[in-house]
C-alpha positions in Angstrom: 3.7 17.8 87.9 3.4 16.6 91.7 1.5 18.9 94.0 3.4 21.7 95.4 3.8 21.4 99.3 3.7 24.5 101.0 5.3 26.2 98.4 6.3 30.3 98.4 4.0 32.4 96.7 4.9 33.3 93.8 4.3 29.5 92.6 0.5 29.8 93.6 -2.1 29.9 91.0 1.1 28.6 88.5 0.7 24.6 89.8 -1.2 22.9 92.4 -0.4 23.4 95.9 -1.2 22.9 98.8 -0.8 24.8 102.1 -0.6 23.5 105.6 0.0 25.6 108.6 -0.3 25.3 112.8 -0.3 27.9 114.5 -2.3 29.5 118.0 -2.5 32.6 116.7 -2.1 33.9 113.1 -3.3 36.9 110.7 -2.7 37.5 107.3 -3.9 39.2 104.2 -3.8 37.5 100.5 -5.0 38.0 97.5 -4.6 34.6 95.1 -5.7 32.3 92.7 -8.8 30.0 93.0 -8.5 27.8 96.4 -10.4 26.2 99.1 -10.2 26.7 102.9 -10.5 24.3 105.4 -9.6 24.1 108.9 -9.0 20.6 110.0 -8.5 21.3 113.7 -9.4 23.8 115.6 -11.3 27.1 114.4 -10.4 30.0 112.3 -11.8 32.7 110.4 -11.8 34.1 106.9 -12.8 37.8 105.8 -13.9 37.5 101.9 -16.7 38.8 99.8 -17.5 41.3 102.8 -18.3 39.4 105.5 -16.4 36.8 108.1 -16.1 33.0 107.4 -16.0 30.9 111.2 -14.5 27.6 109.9 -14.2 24.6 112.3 -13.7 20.5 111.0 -16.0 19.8 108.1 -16.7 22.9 106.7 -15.0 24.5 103.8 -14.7 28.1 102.1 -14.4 28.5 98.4 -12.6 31.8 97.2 -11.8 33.2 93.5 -8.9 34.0 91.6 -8.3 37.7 92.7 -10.5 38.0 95.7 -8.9 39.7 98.7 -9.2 38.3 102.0 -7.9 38.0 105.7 -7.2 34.6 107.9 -7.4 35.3 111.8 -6.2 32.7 114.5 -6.7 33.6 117.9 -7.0 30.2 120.1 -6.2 28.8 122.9 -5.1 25.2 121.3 -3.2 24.8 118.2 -5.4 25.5 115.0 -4.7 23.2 111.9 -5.6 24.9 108.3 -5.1 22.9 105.4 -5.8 24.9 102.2 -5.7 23.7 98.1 -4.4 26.6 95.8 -5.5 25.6 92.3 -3.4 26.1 89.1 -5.3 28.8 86.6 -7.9 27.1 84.5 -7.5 23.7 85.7 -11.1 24.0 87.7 -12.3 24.8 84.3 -10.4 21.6 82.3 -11.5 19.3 85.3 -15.2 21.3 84.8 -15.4 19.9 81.4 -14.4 16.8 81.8 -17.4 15.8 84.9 -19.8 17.5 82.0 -18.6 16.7 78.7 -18.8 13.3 77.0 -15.8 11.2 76.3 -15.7 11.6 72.3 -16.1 15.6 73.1 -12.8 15.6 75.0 -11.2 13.8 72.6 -12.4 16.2 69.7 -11.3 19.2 71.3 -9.0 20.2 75.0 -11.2 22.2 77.2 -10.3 25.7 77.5 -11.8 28.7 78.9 -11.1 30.3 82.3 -12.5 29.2 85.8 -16.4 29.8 86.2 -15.8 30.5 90.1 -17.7 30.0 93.2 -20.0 31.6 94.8 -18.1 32.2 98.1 -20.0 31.1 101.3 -19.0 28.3 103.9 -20.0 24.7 102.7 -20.3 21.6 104.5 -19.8 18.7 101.6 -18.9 15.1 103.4 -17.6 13.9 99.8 -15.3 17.0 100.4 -14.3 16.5 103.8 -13.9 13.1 103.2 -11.2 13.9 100.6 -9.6 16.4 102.6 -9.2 13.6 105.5 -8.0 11.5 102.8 -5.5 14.0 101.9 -4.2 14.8 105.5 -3.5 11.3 106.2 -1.3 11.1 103.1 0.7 13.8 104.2 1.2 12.3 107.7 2.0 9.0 106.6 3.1 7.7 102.9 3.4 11.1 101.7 2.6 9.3 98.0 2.8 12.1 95.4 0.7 9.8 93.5 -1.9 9.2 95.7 -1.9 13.0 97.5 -2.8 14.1 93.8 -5.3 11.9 93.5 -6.7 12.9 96.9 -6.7 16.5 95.3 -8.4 15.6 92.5 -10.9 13.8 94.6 -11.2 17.1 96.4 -11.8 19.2 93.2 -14.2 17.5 91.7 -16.2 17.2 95.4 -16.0 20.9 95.5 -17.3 21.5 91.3 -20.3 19.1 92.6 -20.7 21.4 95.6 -21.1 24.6 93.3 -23.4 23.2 91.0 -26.3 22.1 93.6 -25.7 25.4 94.8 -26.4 26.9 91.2 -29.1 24.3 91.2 -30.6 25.5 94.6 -30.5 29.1 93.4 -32.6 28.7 90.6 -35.0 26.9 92.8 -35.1 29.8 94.6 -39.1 31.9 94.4 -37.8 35.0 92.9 -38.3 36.4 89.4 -34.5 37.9 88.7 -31.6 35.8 88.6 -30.0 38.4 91.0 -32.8 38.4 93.5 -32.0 34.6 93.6 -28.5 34.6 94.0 -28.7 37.4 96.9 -31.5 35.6 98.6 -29.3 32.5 98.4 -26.7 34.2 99.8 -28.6 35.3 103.0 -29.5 31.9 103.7 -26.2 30.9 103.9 -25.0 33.9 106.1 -28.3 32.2 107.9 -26.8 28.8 108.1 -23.4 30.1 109.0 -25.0 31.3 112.1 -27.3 28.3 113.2 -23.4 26.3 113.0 -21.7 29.2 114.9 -24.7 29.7 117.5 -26.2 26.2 118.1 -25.7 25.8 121.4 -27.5 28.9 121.6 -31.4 29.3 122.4 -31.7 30.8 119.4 -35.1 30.9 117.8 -37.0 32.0 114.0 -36.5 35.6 114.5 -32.7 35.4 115.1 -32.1 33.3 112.4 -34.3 36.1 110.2 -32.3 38.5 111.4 -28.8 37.1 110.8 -30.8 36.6 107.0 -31.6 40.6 107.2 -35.4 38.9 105.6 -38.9 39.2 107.6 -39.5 35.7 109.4 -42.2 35.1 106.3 -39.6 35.2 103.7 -36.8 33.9 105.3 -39.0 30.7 106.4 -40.5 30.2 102.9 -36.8 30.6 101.6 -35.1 28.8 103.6 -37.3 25.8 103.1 -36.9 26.1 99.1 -33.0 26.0 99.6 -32.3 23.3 102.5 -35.2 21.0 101.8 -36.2 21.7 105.9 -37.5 24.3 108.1 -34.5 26.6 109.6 -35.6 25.1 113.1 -35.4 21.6 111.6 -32.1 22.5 110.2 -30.7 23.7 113.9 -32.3 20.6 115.5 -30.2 18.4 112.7 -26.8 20.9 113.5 -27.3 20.2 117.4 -27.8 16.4 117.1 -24.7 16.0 114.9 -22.6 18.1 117.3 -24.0 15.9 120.2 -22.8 12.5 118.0 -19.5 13.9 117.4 -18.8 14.9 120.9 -20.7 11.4 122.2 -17.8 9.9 119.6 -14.1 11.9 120.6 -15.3 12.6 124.5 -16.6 11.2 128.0 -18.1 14.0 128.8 -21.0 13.2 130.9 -24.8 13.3 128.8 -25.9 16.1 131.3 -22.7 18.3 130.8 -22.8 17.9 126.9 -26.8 18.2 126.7 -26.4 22.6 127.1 -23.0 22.0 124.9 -25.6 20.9 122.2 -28.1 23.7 122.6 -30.2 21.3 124.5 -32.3 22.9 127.9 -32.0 18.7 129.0 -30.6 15.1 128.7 -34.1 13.8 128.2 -34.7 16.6 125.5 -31.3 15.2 124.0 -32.1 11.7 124.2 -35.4 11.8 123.0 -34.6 13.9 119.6 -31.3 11.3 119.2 -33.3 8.1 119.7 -35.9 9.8 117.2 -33.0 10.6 114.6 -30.7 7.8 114.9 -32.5 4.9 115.6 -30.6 4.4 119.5 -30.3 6.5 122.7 -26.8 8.0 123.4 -25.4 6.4 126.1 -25.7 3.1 123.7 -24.3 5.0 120.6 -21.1 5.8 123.1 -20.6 2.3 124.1 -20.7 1.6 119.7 -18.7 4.0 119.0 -16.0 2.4 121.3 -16.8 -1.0 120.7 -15.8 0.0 116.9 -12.6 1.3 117.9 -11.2 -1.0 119.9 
């Protein structure tokens, strides 16, 4: 069956949908089936699993089957959430089939219910990527054909996402399974602030406070999880900001340097050059030459 566009609720959680809204300012309280949040434009913010989700373009939220939760819109320019509902179980079919081998399939269907995720903000380009995918399809051919393979594409991006996060867990120091998965889950709070504060002069200790860990731990952790130091992390947030706004604005280098969580333009300059290979001003002019 096609995806379902914007279809009433009752039909969520029964086939795959999806769900497109614009709005400046929005609230409402759900509780559904498995689906994924993004906001394509814009910002806007989730309250799941006890805590509040700021999503902006390239980040993602995955919730459960039966978890309750809140969207808030407050903002000044018109917000853009697109959002994939998932039929029950077919996670769990589309599980089996990225794990299992080809002659297991064919012996016997998958079946069991979704696994679920462990709900935190992501930032997965194979997932935004299929997301952008899929928001071009609705503006333009509006294909069902290709708008469910755009979902598909966005499914199995996501069930990638979850398990190098189940990976990363167990890579976690910790003894007990749950001591992992908790200290996993501060991180994340962790890294959810570092993308909400970067243009902050944040520093270690707020970073191991937004963690609720000592500046030890949360250091050591940290490390274990990303693969970098939390103040290599927010250098690497800050310089991708600084490339995205170099790409979709004119803004001058000296007005988007503080923007960036930079205290100059030479501090920005130096760390891009040192990153990417060029200084800014020339990565501007690329960026235009390539869309021209």
């Amino acid at each position: 069956m096609p995806i379902l566009l914007n279809p009433p609720a009752s039909m969520l959680g029964r086939e795959n949908a999806i769900l497109r809204g614009f709005a400046f300012r929005h609230e409402v309280a759900f509780e559904g089936p498995a689906s994924i949040k993004t906001v394509v434009r814009g910002a806007g913010e989730w309250e799941a699993a006890g805590a509040t989700h700021r999503l902006e373009t390239g980040a993602w939220l995955p919730l459960n089957e039966g978890d309750r939760y809140a969207l808030r819109i407050h903002s000044t320019e018109r917000v853009e959430t697109l959002c994939l509902f998932f039929r029950r179980g077919w996670l769990a079919s589309l599980e089996a089939g990225m794990t299992r081998g080809s002659e297991a399939l064919l012996e016997k269907a998958p079946a069991g219910a979704d696994r679920g995720f462990d709900p935190h903000v992501r930032r997965t380009p194979a997932l935004t990527a299929a997301i952008a995918a899929l928001r071009r399809e609705l503006d333009r051919s509006r294909d069902p054909r290709r708008i469910e393979e755009c979902f598909l594409e966005a499914g199995v991006a996501a069930l990638a996402a979850e398990r190098s996060v189940r990976l990363r867990i167990a890579s976690v120091p910790a003894l007990r399974a749950s001591t992992r998965i908790e200290l996993h889950r501060r991180i994340a709070r962790a890294v959810d602030f570092i993308h909400a504060r970067h243009a902050d002069p944040i520093d270690l200790g707020a970073m191991a406070a937004a963690a609720s860990l000592s500046e030890y731990h949360f250091h050591r952790t940290f490390r274990a999880i990303e693969g970098v130091t939390p103040l290599e992390y927010l250098t690497r947030v800050r310089l991708d900001r600084a490339r995205d706004l170099l790409e979709k604005t004119s803004l001058p280098i000296a007005t988007l340097a503080p923007l960036c969580g930079f205290l100059s333009p030479e501090g920005l300059a130096r760390r891009f050059r040192s990153r990417f290979g060029i200084p800014p001003a020339r990565h501007r002019r690329n960026s235009q030459d390539r869309s021209d």
